[in-house]
Every structure is written in C-alpha cells, then in structure tokens.
C-alpha positions in Angstrom: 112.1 82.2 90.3 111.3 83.9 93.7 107.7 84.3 94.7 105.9 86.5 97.5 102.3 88.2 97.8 100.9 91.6 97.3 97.4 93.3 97.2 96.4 96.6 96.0 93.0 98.4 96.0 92.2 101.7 94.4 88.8 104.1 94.6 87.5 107.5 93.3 84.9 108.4 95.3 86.7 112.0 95.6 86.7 112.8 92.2 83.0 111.6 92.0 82.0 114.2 94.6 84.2 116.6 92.7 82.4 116.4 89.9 79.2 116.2 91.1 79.8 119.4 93.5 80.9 121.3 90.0 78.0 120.4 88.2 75.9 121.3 90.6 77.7 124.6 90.8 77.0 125.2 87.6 73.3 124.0 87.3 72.7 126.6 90.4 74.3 129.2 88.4 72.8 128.4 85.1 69.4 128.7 86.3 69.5 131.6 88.6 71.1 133.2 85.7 67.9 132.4 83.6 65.4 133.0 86.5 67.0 136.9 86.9 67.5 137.5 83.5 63.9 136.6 82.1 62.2 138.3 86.1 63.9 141.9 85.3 65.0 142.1 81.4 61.1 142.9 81.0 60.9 145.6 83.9 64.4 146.6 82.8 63.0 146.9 79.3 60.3 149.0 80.0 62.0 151.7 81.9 65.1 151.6 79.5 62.6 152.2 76.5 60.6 154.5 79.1 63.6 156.9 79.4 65.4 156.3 75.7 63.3 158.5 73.4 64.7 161.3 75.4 68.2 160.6 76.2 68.3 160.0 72.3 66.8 163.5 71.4 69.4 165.3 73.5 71.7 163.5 72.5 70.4 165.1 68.9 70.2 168.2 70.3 73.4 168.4 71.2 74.7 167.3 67.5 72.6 169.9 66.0 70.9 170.7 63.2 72.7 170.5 60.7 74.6 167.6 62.5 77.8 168.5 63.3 80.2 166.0 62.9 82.9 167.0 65.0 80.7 167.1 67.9 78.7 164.0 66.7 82.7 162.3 67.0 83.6 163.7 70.7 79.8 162.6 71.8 80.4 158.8 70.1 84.3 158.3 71.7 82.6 159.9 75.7 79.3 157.7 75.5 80.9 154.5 73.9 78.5 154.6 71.1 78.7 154.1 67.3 76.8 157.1 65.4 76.0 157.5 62.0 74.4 160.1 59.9 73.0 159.9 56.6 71.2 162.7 55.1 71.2 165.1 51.6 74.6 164.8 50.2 76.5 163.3 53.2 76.9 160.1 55.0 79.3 160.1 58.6 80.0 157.3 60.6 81.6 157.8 64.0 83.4 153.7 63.2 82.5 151.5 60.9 80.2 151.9 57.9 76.7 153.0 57.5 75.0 150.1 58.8 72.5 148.7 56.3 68.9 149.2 57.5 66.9 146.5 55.9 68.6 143.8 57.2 68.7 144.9 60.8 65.0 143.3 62.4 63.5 146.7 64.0 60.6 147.5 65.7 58.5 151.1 66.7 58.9 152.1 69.7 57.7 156.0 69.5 57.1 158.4 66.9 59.9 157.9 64.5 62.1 156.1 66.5 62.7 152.2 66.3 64.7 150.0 68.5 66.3 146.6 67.9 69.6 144.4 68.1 72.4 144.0 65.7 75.3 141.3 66.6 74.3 141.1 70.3 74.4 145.3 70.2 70.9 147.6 71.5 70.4 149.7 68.4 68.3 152.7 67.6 67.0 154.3 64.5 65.7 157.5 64.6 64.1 160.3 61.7 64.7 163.9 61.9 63.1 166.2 58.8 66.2 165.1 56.3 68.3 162.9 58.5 68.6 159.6 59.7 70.5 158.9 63.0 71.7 155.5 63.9 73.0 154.7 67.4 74.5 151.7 68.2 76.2 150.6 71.8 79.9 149.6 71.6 80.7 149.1 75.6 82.8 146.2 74.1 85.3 149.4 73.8 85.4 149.8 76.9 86.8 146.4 78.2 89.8 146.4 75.4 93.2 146.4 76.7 92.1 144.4 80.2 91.9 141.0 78.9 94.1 140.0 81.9 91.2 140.3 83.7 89.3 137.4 81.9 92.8 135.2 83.4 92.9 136.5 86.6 89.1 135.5 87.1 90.0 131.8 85.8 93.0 131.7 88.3 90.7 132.9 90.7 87.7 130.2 89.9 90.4 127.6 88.9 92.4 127.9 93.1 88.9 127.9 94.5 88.0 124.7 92.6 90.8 123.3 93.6 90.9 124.8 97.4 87.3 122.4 97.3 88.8 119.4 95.8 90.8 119.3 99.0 88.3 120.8 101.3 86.1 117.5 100.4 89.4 115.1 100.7 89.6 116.6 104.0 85.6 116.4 104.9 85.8 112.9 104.0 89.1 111.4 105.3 87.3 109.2 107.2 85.4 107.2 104.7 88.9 106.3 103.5 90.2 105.1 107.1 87.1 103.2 106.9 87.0 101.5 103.9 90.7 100.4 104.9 89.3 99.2 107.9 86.7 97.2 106.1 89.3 96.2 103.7 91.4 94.3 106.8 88.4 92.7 108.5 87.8 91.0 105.2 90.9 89.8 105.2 90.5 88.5 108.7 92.6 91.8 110.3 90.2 91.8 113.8 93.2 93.9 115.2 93.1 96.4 113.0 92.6 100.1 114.4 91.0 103.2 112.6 93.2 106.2 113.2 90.3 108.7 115.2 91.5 112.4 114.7 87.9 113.7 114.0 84.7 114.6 116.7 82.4 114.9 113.8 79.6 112.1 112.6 82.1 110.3 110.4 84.7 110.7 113.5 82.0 108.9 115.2 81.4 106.4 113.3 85.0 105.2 112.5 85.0 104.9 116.9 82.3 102.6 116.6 83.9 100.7 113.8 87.2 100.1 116.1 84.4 99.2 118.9 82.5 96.7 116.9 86.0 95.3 115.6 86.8 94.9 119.2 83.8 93.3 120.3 83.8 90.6 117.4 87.6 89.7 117.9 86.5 89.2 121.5 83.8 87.1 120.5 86.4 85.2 117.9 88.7 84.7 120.5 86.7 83.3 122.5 85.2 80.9 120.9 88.3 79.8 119.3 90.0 79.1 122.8 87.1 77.1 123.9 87.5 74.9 120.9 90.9 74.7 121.5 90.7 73.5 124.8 87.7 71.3 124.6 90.3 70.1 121.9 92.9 69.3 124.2 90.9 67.8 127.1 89.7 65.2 124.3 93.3 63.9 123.4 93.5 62.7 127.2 90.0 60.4 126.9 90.7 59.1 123.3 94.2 58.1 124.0 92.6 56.0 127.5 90.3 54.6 124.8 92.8 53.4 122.2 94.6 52.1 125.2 91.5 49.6 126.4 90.6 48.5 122.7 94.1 47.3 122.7 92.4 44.5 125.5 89.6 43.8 123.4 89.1 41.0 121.4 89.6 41.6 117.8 86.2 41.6 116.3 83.9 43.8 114.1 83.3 46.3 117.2 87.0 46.6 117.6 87.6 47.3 114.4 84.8 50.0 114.5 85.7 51.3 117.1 88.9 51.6 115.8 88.0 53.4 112.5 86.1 56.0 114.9 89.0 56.9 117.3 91.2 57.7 114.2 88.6 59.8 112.9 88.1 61.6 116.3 92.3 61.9 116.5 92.2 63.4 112.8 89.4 65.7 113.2 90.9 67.1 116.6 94.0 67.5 114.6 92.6 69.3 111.4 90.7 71.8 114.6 93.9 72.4 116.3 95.3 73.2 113.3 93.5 75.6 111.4 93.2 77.5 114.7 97.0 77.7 115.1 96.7 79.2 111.3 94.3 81.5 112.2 96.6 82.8 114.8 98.0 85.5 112.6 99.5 82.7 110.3 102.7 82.9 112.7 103.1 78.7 112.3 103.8 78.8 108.6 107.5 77.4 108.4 108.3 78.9 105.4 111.4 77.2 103.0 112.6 77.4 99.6 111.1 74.5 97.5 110.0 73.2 94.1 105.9 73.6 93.6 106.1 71.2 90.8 108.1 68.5 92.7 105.4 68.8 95.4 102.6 68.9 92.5 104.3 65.1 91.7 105.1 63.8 95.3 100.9 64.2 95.7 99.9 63.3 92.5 102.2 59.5 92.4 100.4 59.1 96.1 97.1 58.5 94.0 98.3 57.2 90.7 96.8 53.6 91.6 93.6 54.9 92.6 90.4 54.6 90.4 89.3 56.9 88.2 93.0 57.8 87.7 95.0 61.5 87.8 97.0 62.8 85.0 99.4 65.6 85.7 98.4 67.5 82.4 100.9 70.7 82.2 103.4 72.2 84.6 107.0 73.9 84.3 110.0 71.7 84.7 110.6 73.7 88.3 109.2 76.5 90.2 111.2 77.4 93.2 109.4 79.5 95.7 108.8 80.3 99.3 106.1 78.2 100.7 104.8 75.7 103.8 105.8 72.4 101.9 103.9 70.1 104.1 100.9 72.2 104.4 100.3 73.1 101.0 100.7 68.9 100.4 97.4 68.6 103.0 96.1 71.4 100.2 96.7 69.0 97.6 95.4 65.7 99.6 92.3 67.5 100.6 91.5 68.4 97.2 92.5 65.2 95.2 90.7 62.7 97.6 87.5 64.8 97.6 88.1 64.7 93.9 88.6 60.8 93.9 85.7 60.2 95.8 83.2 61.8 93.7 84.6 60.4 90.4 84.6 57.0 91.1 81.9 56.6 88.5 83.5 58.6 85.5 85.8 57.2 83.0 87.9 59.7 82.4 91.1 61.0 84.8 91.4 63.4 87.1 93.5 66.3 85.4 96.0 68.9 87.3 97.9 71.9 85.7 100.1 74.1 87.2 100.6 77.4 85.0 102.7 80.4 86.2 102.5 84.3 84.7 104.2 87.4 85.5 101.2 88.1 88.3 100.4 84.5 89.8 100.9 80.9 89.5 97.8 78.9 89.4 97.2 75.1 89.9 93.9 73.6 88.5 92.1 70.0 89.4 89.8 68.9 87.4 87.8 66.1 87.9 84.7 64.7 85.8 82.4 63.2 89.0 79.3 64.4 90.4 79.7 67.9 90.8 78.2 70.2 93.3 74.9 71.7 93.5 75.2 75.4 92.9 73.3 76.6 96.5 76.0 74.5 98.0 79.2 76.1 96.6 79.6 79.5 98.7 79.4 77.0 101.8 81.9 74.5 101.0 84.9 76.4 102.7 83.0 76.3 105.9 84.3 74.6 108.9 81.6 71.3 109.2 79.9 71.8 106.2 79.0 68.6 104.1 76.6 68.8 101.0 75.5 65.3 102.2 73.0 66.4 104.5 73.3 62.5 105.8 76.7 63.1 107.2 77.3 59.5 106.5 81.1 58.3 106.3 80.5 56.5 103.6 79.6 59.5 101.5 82.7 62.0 102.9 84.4 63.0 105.9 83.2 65.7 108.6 83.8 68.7 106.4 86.6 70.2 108.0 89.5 69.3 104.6 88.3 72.5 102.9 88.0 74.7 105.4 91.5 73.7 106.8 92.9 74.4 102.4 91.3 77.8 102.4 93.2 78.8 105.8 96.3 77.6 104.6 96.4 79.1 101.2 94.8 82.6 103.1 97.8 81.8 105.3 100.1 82.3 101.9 98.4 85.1 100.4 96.8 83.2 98.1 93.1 81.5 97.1 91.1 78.4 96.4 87.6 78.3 94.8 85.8 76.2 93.1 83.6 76.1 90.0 80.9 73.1 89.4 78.1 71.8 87.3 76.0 68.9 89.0 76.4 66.0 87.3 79.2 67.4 85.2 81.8 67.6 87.4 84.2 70.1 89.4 87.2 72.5 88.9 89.0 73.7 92.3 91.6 76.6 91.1 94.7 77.2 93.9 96.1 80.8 93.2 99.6 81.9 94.9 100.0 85.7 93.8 103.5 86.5 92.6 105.2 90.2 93.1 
C-alpha cells in the first residue's frame, strides 16, 4: 500500500450572502408593497366610488330602457366587463350566469347602487324602475393569450438573480484569497503571497495581509538564525569541555559533569534539528519502508523497561513513504515520556497501529499520571515542561515534543494528545492517506 498527504477545505460564504441579499429583496418589496397599497387604496377608493355612480348610469343610458341586449353585449366585449340583466320576463348575461345576489357581501354606496367584491372582481349592483343591472370587472380577459409574458419576466428576474450571484463572487474575491492566505500561515506557509488585483478596501487589506506575512517571516527568520548560530558556537566550547573532563579524576563531579555535557550535546541537537525541519521540511529523506516493522524495532527497545509495553493491534505490513529514522525519534519521544510517568501503574503501556481508506493512525496508551488539562494546548511548545521545577529528575528540557510535532507536520500528518490527571494519557500519531 502506497501512502501520501492531502488537505481540502470548503466554504459558503457566497451562497449565504446570496440568500440573505434575496431575502432582503423580497422583505423590501413585500413591505413597500403593503405600505403603497394600504397609503392610496383609501384615496384611490374614494375618488373611484366618487366618479362610479356616474360612469355606471351612462353606461345605463347607453343600454337603454328597455335594455337592449345587443348593445348591452358590444358595451361588455369594449369595456372588459361582465353585464347582466334581470328584469320582468327576461334574464341576459353578457358571460356567465346571473350571479346570485345574496351570497355576494355588498354594501350602499348611493341611492340604489351597491358596490362589493366577488372572487377578487369590483362588482356593482344597481336598481332601475323593473331592472336589475349587475356589473362585474373581467380585465383578467384582457391578459389571455400573453402568458409568455409571465416567463419572460421570470427569465428576466431569474438572469438578474443570477447576474448578482456573480456580481457578489466578484465584490468579494478577496475574502477568498484571504482566507487561503490564512489557511497557509496556519500551516506555517510565511511565504505565501495574496494575489493583489483590487484598489478597493478588501484590495487593501489583502496588501497588508502579504505585509504583515512579510514582517513576521522576518521576525521568524531571524530569530531562528540566531538560535542556530548561538547553536553552533556552543558545539566549539562543549567539545573543549568534554576534552578537559577527560583529565579529571573520576569522581562524583565528573560524572556530573558528564551527565550535563550530554544533555547540553542532545539539546543543541534536538534545536538544530527541528530548525532544519522547519526549513520548508526540505531534510526529510524520504524511503519506502514498513510502519509496523518500525512500530516493533521501538517498541523491543523498551520491552525490559518497567511498567511494560504491549504492541496491542497492527497490520502484518504497511509499506509507505516516510523519514524512517525520524519518525523512530517520534516513537522514542513518545514512549519514554510515557515510561516515565507510569512507573507507578501496573498495567502496560499499549500501542495500536490501525489504517483506513483516509489515514493510518498509531495510538499510545499509557495508564501513569496524566496531564493537567491547562497544561495540554502547551505541551507541543518548544521548552515547555508541566513540572514548573524543571528538575531532571522529573523530565527532560521540553524540547521531545515539540521536535514530534515538527516531524509529523513535516509528513503531513498530526500528534495530540488526550489526558485525565491521575488517569493517565493517550498521544494519537495521524499520517493522512490519499
């Protein structure tokens, strides 16, 4: 099985805008639609009903009386309006039938004449000598045959909708550049440049971003030479040292001594090398190689060791591409921390290694003191110890973990840990797989 390392991020913030752009379109419309229609329907009202009584009676007029019919017909078909009469011995309707009366909710408006709605449609009922004239609007009539309309006026809203979509894609291209940006600082990216094609505010801003970037790598680069060299210059000094304890006597200073300038040599080492990682990871010698063989090779280092490690679960083989011999100080750093806090529990320390179609995972498990929980985001820090004391005799000079999370960062991959004081701790090493 052959292994390498992907990420992937998604976001919506488009389509959120999107929406909340069209619903805001329509609220605005929705309301100005109530506010006109309730602020003139009354003064529309009042001059409509103002001026009706006597576009009614000539329109009467010019039925006649007696009403005639054929002229009651042409008057209905040129004024889009359904007319019935009902009086002795006859009952014409222009369309329809005679509507029924009672169930139509009417009210007075002058004389004999009432006014109302029926089905959405202005209606008016009015009571000459024998007859009874009904007159109801049909501009419905009117709009027949040019439904096309109705979908040309959806194409229309439906291009304009989408002409904003874009507009806003276009309006906020920056935000995306920058989130990118974000997204490869996190991942420790200081040379990472926003593409500027904008003079706007959020032009601006992503010119800053690239500034800031600049300033901080800087900054980083600085500081991380200076280490290095101060680094260097040490070897020189500590190798004259070991040299002259080689004259001295052997005796408890010696041997002190002794113990410190391998210390010094190993903490110099550990510096020197998770700078050279953090050097765009260009010192990784990358080889084919069995995980679980490595996973063994560790493990049988501290098989005689107290409280004990059991290698739990793990595939016959795994082959992938990886740094064998860092991803073994991974494994050391993380079993000797794990030794040394057990030494009072009873029960082994337990490593899996599990692979699925998406990542392989190796977990240590260890049933010793545990961490306290405002301790855990800073253990991958470079000199952080929980032991305030910094005494040897209680853990190194907190350098192992830092050094892990660089090297596994190094392969694409992770390390955290989960603990419960007193309880113990569980450090999960994730290597994505594509």
């Amino acid at each position: 099985m052959r292994i390498s390392f992907f990420r992937k991020k998604k976001s919506s913030v488009f389509i959120k805008l999107f929406l909340i752009l069209l619903i805001s379109g329509f609220l605005i419309n929705f309301f100005v639609g109530i506010f006109f229609k309730n602020f003139f329907a009354s003064s529309a009202r009042q001059a409509f009903q103002r001026n009706i009584d006597k576009y009614f009676a000539y329109i009467i007029k010019d039925i006649g009386y007696p009403p005639d019919y054929h002229r009651a017909g042409d008057l209905a078909k040129e004024l889009l309006l359904d007319i019935h009469i009902r009086g002795p011995k006859v009952k014409w309707s222009s369309h329809g039938d005679f509507p029924k009366i009672n169930k139509v909710k009417l009210h007075r408006h002058k004389h004999d004449i009432h006014i109302g709605w029926r089905h959405g449609k202005f209606m008016l009922y009015y009571k000459k000598n024998k007859y009874k004239y009904i007159f109801i609007s049909n501009f419905h009539r009117y709009f027949q045959g040019k439904e096309e309309a109705v979908f040309v006026l959806i194409a229309a809203l439906s291009i304009i909708l989408f002409g904003v979509y874009f507009a806003i894609r276009w309006i906020l291209r920056p935000i995306k550049w920058l989130s990118e940006g974000v997204n490869q600082v996190s991942q420790g990216n200081l040379n990472h440049k926003i593409r500027i094609k904008r003079k706007d505010e959020l032009g601006r801003l992503a010119y800053s971003f690239n500034s800031m970037t600049d300033q901080i790598n800087t900054m980083i680069q600085a500081q991380r030479q200076l280490l290095l060299d101060v680094s260097h210059e040490l070897r020189s000094p500590l190798t004259r040292m070991r040299v002259g304890l080689e004259l001295m006597d052997n005796s408890k200073t010696k041997k002190g001594i002794h113990e410190d300038l391998i210390q010094m040599e190993q903490m110099i080492s550990e510096i020197l090398e998770s700078e050279r990682l953090g050097n765009n990871y260009g010192n990784l010698r990358i080889e084919d190689a069995d995980l679980v063989g490595v996973i063994k090779e560790v493990v049988q280092i501290y098989e005689n060791s107290e409280p004990g490690i059991s290698l739990m679960e793990a595939p016959k083989n795994l082959l992938m591409k990886f740094d064998k011999e860092r991803i073994k100080i991974v494994l050391k750093n993380i079993l000797e921390n794990a030794l040394k806090y057990s030494k009072t529990s009873n029960k082994n320390i337990e490593v899996s290694c599990n692979n699925s179609d998406k990542q392989v995972v190796i977990t240590i498990v260890d049933y010793g003191e545990g961490v306290p929980e405002k301790d855990l985001p800073l253990l991958f820090e470079p000199f952080y110890r929980v032991d305030a004391s910094r005494s040897k005799e209680t853990g190194g000079y907190g350098l192992g973990l830092h050094l892990s999370k660089k090297i596994m960062q190094a392969h694409a991959g992770d390390i955290s840990i989960k603990s419960v004081q007193g309880e113990g701790s569980k450090v999960t090493i994730t290597f994505p797989i594509k």
